[in-house]
Backbone as CSV, one residue per row, in Angstrom:
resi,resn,N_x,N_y,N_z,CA_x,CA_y,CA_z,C_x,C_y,C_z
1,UNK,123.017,-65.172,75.576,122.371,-65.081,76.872,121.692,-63.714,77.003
2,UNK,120.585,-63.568,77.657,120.009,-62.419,78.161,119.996,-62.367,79.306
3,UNK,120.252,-60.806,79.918,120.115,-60.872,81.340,118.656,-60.087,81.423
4,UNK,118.230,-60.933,82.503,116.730,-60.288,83.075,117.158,-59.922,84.254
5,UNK,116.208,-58.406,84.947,116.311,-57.841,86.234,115.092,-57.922,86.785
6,UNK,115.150,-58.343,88.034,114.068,-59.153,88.972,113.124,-57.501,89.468
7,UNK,112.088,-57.306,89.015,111.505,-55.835,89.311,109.840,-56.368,90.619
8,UNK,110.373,-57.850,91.149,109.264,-57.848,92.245,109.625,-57.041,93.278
9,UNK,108.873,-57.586,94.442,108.958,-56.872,95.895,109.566,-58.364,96.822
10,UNK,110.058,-59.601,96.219,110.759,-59.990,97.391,112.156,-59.599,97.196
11,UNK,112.304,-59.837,98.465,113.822,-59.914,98.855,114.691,-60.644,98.581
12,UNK,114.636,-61.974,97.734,114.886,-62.545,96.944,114.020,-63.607,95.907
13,UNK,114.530,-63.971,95.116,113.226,-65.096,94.241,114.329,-65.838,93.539
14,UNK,113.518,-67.074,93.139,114.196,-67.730,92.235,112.938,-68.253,91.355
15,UNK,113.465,-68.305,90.252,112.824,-68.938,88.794,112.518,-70.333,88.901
16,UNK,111.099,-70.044,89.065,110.423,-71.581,88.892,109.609,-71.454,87.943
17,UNK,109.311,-70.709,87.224,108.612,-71.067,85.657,109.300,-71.137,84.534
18,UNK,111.078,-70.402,84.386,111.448,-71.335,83.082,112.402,-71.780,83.153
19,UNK,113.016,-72.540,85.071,113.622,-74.304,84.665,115.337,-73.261,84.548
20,UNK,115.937,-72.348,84.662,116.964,-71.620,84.318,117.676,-72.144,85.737
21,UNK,116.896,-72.202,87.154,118.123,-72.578,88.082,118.370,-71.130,88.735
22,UNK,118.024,-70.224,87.871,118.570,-69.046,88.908,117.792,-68.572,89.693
23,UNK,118.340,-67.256,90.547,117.733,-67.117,91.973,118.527,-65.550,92.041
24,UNK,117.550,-64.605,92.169,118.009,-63.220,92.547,117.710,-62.765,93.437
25,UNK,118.903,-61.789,94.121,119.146,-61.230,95.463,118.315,-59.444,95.151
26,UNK,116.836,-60.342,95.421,116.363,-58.874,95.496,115.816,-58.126,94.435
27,UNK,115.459,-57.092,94.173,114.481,-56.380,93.104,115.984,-55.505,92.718
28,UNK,116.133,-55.580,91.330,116.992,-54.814,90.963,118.441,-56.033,90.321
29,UNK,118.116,-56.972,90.787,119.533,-57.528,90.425,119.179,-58.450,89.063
30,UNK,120.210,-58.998,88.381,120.534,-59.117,87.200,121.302,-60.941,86.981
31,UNK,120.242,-61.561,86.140,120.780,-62.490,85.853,120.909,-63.231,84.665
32,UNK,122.071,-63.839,84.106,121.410,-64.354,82.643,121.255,-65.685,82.091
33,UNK,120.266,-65.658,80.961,119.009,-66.753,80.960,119.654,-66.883,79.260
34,UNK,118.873,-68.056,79.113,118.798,-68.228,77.166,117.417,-67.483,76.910
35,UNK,117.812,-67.221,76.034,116.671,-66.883,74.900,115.017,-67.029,75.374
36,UNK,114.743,-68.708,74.967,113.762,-69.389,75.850,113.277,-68.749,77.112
37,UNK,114.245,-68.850,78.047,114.075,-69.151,79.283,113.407,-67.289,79.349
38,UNK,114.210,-66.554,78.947,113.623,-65.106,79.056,112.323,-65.274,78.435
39,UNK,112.029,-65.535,77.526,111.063,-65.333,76.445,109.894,-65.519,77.897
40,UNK,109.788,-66.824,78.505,108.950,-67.409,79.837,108.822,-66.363,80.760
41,UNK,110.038,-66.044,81.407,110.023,-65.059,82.377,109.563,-63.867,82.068
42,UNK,109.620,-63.628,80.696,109.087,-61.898,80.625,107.322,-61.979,80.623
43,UNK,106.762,-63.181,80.168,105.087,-63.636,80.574,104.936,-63.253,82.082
44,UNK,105.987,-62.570,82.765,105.130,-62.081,84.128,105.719,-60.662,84.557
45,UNK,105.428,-59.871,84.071,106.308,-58.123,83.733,106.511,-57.837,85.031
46,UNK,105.079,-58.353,86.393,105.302,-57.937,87.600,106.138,-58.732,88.442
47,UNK,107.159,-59.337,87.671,108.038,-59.873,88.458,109.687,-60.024,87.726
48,UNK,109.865,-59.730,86.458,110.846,-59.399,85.313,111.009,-58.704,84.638
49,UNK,112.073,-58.478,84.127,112.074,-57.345,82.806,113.773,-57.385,82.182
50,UNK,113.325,-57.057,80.854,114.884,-56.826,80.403,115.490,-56.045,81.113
51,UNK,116.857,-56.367,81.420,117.863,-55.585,81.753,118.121,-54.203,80.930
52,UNK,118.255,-55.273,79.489,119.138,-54.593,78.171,117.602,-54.227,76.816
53,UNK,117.577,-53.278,76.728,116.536,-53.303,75.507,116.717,-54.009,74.463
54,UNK,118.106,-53.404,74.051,118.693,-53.872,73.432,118.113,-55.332,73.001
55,UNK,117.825,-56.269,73.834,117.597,-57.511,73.804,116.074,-57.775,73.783
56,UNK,115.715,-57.239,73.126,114.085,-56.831,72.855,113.718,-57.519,71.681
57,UNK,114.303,-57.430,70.496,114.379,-58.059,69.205,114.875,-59.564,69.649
58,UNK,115.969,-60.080,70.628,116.042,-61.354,70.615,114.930,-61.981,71.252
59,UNK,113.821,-61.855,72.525,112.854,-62.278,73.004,111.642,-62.442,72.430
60,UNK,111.398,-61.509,71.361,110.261,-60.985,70.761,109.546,-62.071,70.196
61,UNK,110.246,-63.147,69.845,109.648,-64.628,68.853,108.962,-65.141,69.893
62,UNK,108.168,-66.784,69.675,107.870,-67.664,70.286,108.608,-68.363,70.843
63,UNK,108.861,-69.074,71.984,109.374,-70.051,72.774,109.536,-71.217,71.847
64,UNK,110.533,-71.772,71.741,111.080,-72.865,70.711,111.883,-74.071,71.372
65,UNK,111.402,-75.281,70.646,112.371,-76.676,70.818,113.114,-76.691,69.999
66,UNK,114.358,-77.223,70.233,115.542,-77.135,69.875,115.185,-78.985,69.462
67,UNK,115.017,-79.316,68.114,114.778,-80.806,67.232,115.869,-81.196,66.841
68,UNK,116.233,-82.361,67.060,117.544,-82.683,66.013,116.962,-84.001,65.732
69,UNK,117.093,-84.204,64.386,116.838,-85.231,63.434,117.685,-86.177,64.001
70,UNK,116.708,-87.643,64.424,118.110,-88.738,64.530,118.657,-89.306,63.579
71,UNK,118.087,-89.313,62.489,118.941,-89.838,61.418,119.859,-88.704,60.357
72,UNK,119.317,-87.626,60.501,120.298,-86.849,59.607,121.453,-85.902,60.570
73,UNK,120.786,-85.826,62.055,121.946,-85.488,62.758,121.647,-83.822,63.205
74,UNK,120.555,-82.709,62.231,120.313,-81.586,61.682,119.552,-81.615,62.878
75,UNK,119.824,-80.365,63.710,119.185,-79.674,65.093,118.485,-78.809,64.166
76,UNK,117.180,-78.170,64.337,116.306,-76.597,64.239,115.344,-76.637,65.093
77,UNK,114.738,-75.217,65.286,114.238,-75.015,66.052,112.859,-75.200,66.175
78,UNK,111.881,-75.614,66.766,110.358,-75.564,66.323,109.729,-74.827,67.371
79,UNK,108.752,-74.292,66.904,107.892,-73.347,67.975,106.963,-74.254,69.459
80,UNK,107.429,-74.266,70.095,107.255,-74.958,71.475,105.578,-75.451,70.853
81,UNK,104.777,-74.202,70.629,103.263,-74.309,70.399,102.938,-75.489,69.753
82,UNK,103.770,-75.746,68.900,103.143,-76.710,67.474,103.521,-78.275,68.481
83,UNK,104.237,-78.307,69.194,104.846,-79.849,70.271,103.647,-79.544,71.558
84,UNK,102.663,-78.732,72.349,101.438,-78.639,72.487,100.604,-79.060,72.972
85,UNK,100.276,-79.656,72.007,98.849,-80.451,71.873,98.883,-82.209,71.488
86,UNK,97.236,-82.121,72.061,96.978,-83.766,72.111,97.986,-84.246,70.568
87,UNK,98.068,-85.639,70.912,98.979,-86.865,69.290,97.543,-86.549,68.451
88,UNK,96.778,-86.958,68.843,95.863,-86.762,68.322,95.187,-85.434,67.017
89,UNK,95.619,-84.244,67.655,95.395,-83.273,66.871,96.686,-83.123,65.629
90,UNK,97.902,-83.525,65.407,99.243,-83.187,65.241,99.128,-84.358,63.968
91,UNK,99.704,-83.194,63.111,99.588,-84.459,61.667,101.083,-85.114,61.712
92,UNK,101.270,-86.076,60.728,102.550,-86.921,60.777,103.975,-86.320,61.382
93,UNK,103.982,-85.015,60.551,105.506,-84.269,60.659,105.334,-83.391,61.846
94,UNK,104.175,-83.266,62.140,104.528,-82.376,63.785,104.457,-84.171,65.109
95,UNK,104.464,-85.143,64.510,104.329,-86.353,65.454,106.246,-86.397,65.085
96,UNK,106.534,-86.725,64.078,107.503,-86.837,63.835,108.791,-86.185,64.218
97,UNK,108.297,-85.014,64.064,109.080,-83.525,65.178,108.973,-83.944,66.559
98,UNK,107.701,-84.276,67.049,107.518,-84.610,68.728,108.544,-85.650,68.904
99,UNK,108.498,-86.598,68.148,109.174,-88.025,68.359,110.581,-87.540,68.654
100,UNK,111.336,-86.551,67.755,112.352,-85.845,67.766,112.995,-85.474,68.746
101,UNK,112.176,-84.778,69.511,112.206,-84.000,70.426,112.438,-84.745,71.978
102,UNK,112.172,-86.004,71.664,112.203,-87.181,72.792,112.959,-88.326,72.713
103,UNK,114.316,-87.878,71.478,114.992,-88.538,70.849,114.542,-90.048,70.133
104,UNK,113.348,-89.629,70.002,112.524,-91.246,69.198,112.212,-90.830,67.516
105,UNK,112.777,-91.699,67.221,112.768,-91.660,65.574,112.046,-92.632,65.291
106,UNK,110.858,-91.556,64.290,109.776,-91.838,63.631,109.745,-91.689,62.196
107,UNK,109.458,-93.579,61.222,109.572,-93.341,60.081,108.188,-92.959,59.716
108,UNK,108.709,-92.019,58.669,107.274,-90.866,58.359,106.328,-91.784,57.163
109,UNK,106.663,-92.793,56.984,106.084,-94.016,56.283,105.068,-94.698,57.140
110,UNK,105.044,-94.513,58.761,104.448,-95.251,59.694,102.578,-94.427,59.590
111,UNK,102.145,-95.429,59.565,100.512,-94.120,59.820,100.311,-93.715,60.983
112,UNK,99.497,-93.195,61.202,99.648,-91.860,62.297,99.332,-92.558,63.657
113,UNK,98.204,-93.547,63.565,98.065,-94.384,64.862,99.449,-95.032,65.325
114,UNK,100.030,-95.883,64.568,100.980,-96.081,64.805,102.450,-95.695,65.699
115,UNK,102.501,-93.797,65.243,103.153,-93.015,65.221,103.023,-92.749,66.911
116,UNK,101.324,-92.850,66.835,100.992,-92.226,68.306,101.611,-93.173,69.636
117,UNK,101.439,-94.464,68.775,101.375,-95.699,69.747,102.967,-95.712,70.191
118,UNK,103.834,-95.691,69.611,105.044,-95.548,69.643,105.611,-94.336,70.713
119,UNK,105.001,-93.282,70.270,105.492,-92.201,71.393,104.713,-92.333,72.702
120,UNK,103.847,-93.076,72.555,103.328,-93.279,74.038,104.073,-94.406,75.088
121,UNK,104.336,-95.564,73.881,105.265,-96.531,74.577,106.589,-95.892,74.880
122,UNK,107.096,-95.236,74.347,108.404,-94.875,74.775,108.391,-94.169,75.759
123,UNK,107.408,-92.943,76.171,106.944,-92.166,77.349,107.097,-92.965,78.657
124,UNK,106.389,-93.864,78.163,106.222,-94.881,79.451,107.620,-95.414,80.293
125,UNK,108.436,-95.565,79.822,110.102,-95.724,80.177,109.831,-97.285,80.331
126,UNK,110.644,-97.808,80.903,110.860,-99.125,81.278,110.000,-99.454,82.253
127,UNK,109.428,-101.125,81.797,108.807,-101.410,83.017,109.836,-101.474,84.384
128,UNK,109.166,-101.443,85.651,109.648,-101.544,86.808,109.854,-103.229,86.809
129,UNK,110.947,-103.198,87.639,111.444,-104.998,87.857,110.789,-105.285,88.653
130,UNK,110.445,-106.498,89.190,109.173,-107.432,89.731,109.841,-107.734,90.739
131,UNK,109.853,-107.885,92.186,110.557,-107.898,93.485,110.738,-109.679,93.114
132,UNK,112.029,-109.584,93.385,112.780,-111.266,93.642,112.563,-111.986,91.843
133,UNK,112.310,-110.862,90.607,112.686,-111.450,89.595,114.490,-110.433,89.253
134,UNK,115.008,-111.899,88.658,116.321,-111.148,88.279,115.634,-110.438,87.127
135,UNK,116.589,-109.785,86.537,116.495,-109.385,84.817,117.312,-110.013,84.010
């Protein structure tokens, strides 16, 4: 965890750009975030900052998804950037990573239209039930 210290001018704030839930009492106070979530918050200096320098070397990377393979089970990390962009631009193994990432497993045997068509249907969630049809 990293703690970030809130260096705006309200009187209190809470974090609505990286999704952390927290909320500080004021300029000066201290709260702690993952990795990620700092990495986001420090993109606005006039409103965050490390607590700890120290924790300078852990922020310093790119913002990352946390992938876990559904069939081999193997979590790593991928750079948020490369998950991005249009299906369209993203060759098999960054579709395949996306698919990942949305717990949809994609055989890397599938061609790429395919690949796309699939993560779009699954996006979509379930159709809605039809008023006065059972299921």
């Amino acid at each position: 965890m990293i703690e970030i210290i809130y260096v705006g001018k309200k009187p209190w704030t809470r974090d609505n750009v990286a999704g952390s839930g927290k909320a500080w009492d004021g300029p000066g106070d201290v709260q702690e975030v993952t990795e990620n979530q700092a990495k986001v918050l420090l993109k606005y200096p006039d409103q965050w900052a490390l607590a700890n320098e120290k924790d300078a070397e852990k922020v310093g990377g790119p913002v990352t998804v946390a992938v876990t393979d559904t069939q081999t089970g193997v979590t790593t990390d991928v750079p948020a950037t490369v998950l991005a962009k249009p299906y369209e631009k993203m060759n098999k193994a960054e579709l395949v990573t996306f698919g990942a990432s949305i717990k949809l497993a994609l055989d890397p045997a599938m061609s790429k239209k395919a690949m796309i068509d699939a993560i779009e249907e699954a996006q979509k969630g379930p159709e809605p039930l039809q008023p006065g049809v059972a299921p």
